[in-house]
C-alpha positions as CSV (number, residue, x, y, z in Angstrom):
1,X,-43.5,-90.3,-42.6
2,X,-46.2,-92.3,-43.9
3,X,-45.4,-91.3,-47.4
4,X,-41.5,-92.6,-46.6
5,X,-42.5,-95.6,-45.7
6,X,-44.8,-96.3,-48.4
7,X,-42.1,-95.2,-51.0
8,X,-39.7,-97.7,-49.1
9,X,-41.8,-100.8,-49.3
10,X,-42.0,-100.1,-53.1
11,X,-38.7,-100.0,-53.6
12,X,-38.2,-103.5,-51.6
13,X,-40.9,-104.7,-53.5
14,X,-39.4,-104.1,-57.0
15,X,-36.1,-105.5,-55.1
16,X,-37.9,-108.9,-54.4
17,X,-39.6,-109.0,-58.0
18,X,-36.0,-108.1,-60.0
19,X,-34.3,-110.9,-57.5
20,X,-37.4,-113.6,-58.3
21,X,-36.5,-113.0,-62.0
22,X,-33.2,-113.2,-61.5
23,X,-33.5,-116.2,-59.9
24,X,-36.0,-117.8,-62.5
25,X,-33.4,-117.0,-65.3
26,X,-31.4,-118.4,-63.8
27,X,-32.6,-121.7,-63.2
28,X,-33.4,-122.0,-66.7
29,X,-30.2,-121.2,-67.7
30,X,-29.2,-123.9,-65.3
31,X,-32.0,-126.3,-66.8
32,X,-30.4,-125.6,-70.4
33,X,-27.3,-126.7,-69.4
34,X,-28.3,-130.2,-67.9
35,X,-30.2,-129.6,-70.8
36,X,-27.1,-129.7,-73.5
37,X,-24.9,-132.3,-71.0
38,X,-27.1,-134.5,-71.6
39,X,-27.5,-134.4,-75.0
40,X,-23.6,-134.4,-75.4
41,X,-23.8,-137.5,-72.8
42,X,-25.5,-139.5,-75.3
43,X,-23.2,-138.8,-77.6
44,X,-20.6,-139.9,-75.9
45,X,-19.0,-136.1,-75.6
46,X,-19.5,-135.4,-71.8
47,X,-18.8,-131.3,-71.0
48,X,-15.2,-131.1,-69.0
49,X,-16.1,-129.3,-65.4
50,X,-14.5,-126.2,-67.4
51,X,-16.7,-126.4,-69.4
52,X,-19.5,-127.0,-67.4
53,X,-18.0,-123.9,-65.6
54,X,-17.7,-121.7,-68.6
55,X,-21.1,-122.4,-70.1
56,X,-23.2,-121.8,-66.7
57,X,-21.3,-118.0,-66.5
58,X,-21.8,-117.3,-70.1
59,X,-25.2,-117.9,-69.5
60,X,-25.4,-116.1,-66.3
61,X,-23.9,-113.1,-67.7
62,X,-26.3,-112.6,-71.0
63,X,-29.3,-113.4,-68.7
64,X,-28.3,-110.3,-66.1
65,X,-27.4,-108.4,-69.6
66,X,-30.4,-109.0,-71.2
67,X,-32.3,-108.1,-67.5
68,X,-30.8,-104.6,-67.5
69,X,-31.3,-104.1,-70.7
70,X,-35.3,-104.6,-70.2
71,X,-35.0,-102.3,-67.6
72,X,-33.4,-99.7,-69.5
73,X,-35.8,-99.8,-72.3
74,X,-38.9,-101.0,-70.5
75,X,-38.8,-100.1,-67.2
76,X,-39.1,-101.9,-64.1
77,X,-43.0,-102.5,-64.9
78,X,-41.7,-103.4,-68.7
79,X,-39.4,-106.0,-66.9
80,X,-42.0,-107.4,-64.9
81,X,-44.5,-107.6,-67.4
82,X,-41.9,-109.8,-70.1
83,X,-40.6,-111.9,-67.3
84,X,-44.6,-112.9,-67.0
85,X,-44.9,-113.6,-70.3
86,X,-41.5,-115.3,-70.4
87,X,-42.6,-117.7,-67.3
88,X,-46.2,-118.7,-69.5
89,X,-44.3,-119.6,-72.8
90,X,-41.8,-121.4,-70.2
91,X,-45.0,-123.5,-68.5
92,X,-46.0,-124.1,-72.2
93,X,-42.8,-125.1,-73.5
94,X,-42.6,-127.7,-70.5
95,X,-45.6,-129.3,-70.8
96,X,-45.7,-129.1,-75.2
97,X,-44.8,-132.5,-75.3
98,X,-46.9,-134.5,-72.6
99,X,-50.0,-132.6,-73.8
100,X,-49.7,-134.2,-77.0
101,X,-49.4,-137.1,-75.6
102,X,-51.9,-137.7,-72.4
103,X,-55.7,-138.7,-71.9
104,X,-57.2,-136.8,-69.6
105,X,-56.9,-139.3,-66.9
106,X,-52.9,-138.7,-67.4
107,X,-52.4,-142.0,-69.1
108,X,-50.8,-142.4,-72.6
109,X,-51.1,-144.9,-75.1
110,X,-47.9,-146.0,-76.7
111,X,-47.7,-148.0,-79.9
112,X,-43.9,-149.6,-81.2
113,X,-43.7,-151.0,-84.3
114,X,-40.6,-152.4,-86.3
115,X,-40.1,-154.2,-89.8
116,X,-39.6,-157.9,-89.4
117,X,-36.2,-159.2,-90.4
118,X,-35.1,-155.8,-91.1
119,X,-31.2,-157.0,-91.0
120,X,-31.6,-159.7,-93.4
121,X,-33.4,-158.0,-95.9
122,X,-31.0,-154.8,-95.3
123,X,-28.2,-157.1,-96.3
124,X,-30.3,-158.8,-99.3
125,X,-30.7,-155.1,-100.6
126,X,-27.9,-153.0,-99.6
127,X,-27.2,-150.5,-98.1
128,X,-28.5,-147.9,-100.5
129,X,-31.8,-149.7,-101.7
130,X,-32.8,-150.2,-98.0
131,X,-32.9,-146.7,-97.0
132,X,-35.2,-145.9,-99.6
133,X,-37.2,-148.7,-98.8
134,X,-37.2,-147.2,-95.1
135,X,-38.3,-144.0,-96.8
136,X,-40.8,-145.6,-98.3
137,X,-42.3,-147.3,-95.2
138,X,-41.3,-143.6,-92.9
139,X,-43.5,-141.9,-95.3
140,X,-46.7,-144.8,-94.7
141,X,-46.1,-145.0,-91.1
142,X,-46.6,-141.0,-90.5
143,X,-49.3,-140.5,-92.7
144,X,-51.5,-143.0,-90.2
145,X,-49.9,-141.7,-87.3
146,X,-50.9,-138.0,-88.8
147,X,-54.9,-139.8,-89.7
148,X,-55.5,-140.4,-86.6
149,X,-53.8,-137.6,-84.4
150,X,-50.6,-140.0,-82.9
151,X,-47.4,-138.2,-81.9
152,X,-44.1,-139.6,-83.0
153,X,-42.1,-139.6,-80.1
154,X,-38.9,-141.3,-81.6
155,X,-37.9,-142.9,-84.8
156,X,-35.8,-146.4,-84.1
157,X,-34.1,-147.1,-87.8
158,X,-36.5,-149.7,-89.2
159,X,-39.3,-148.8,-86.2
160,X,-41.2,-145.8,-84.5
161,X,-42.6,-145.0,-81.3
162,X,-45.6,-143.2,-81.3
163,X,-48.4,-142.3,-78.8
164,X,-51.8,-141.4,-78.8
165,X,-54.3,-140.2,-76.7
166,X,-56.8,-142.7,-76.6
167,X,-56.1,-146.7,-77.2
168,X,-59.0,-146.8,-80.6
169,X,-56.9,-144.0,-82.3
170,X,-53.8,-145.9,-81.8
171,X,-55.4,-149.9,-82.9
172,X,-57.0,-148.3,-85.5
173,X,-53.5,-146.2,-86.9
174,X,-52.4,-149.6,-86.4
175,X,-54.7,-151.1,-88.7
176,X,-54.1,-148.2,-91.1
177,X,-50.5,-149.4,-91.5
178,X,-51.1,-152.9,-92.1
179,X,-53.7,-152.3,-94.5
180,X,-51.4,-149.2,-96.4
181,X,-48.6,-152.0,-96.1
182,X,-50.9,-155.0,-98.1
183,X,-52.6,-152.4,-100.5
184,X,-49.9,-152.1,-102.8
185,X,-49.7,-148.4,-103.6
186,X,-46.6,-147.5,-102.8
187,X,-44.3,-148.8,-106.1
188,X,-40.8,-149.3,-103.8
189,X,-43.0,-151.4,-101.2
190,X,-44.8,-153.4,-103.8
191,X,-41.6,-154.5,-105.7
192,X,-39.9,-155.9,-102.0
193,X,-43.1,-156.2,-99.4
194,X,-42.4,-155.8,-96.0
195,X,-43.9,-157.2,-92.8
196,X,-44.4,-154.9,-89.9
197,X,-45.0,-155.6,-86.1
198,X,-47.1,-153.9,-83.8
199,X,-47.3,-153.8,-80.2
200,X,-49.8,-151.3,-78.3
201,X,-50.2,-150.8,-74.6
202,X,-51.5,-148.1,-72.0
203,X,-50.7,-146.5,-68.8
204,X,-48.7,-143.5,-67.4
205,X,-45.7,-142.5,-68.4
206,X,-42.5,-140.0,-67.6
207,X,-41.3,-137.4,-69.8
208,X,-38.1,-136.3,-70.3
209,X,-36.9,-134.3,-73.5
210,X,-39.3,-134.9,-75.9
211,X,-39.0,-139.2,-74.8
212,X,-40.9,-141.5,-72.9
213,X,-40.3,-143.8,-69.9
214,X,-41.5,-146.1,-67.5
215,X,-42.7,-149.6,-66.9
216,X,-45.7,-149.0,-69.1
217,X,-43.3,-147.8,-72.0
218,X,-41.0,-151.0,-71.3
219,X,-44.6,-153.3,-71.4
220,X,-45.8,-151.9,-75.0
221,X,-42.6,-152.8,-75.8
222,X,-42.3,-156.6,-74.7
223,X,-45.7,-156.6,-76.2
224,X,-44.9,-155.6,-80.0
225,X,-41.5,-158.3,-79.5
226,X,-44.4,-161.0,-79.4
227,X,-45.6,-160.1,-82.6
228,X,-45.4,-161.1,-85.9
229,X,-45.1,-159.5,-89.1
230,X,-48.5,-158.6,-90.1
231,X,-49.9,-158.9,-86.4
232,X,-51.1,-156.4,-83.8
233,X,-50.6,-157.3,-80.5
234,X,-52.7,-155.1,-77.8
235,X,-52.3,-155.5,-73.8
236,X,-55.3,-156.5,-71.6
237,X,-54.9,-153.0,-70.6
238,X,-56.3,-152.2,-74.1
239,X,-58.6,-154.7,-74.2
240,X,-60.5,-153.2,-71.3
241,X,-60.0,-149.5,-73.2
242,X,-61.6,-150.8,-76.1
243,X,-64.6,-152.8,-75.1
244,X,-67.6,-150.4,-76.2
245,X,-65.5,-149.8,-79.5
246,X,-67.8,-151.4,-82.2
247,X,-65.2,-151.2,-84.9
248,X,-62.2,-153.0,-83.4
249,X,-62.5,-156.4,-82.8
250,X,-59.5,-158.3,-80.7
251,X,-59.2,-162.1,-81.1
252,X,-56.9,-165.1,-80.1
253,X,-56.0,-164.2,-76.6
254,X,-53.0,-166.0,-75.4
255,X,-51.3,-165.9,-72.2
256,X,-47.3,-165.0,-72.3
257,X,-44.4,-164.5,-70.1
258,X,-42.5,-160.9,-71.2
259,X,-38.9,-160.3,-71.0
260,X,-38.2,-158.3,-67.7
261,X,-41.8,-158.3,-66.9
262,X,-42.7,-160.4,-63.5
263,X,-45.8,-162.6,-63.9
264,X,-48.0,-163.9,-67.4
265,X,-49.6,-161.3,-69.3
266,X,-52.5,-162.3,-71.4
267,X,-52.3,-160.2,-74.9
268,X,-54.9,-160.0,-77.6
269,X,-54.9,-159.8,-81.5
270,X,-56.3,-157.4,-83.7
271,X,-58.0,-158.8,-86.6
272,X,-57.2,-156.9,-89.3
273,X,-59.2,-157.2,-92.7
């Protein structure tokens, strides 16, 4: 009797386990759907609910596919085992991006930066000669970010968006620009200079899909539209970050009202020499 019972509690155990990986493939499958719809969304190619329909049983059917097929080779203990090992690389996939990206604290500091003028001197140039002028600066820009351990988050034409984990990294990858921009070793940027604005700014952010969002990602921002070409512009927030940093030094404070942005935000240039 006992023995029956023991062998019956087994058997509902493996039960619950293959349902709790069904059930976790499945939401993924769900999640790489959304996934893909979005995607499509921004491109103005939205999924028809057939579609939609279609691709959610498609992926239904290769998940409980390649489920049986686990436990044919593996075993119900094989099955187990992958769908552990398959629900870490999941966790890490997740959270890939956002570890890049965060301090410790959770916050993230985001740097924008864009080429004054850039549609002027796009039509003085061309069409042809400005792309490889953008190459040119792509090239600069990523080599800093690289130096001092930034993440690219998004590329904007003639701008980036880049964050790093701790507000000296990103002043001073900021200053690494400028100064790569004046020092005249790049032969394309030398012949036609260019003048590049920077904005920086701290805080927490969301992530969704490799991007950033949020009210702090909107403030950095506001802040590099108040720049000039040549300029860095930091936040007060960075200010603060930065004031046991010996080799950054922030002056001409001025008070400024941003776009969207209730109240008057006092923001701070780096002195770059």
């Amino acid at each position: 009797m006992i023995e029956a019972v023991i062998i019956l509690s087994v058997l509902l155990a493996l039960m619950l386990a293959g349902l709790i990986v069904w059930h976790v493939r499945l939401v993924r499958s769900r999640r790489e759907v959304e996934r893909l719809r979005e995607v499509l969304r921004r491109q103005g190619k939205g999924l028809t609910r057939r579609e939609r329909r279609a691709q959610r049983v498609k992926e239904i059917v290769e998940s409980a596919v390649d489920t049986a097929t686990k436990v044919r080779d593996r075993g119900v203990a094989g099955l187990l085992m992958s769908s552990m090992e398959d629900l870490a690389r999941w966790s890490q996939e997740d959270r890939t991006e956002i570890a890049k990206v965060a301090a410790r604290d959770g916050t993230v500091t985001i740097l924008f930066s864009d080429i004054e003028d850039s549609t002027a001197l796009n039509e003085q140039l061309g069409d042809d000669s400005w792309v490889r002028l953008l190459g040119s600066h792509d090239k600069l820009v990523r080599a800093c970010v690289e130096s001092f351990g930034g993440h690219i988050v998004k590329s904007q034409g003639d701008g980036f968006m880049i964050a790093f984990s701790a507000p000296a990294d990103a002043v001073r990858a900021g200053i690494g620009i400028q100064d790569a921009l004046s020092d005249g070793s790049d032969r394309r940027l030398r012949r036609t200079p260019i003048r590049v604005r920077v904005g920086i700014h701290c805080g927490t952010a969301i992530e969704r899909d490799g991007d950033l969002f949020g009210k702090n990602v909107a403030m950095a921002a506001r802040v590099a539209a108040q720049a000039g070409g040549g300029e860095i512009l930091v936040s007060d927030d960075i200010r603060a970050a930065l004031h046991d940093v010996e080799d950054i030094v922030l002056v001409d404070g001025r008070d400024t009202e941003l776009k969207g942005i209730p109240g008057v935000h006092r923001l701070w240039e780096v002195a770059v020499i």
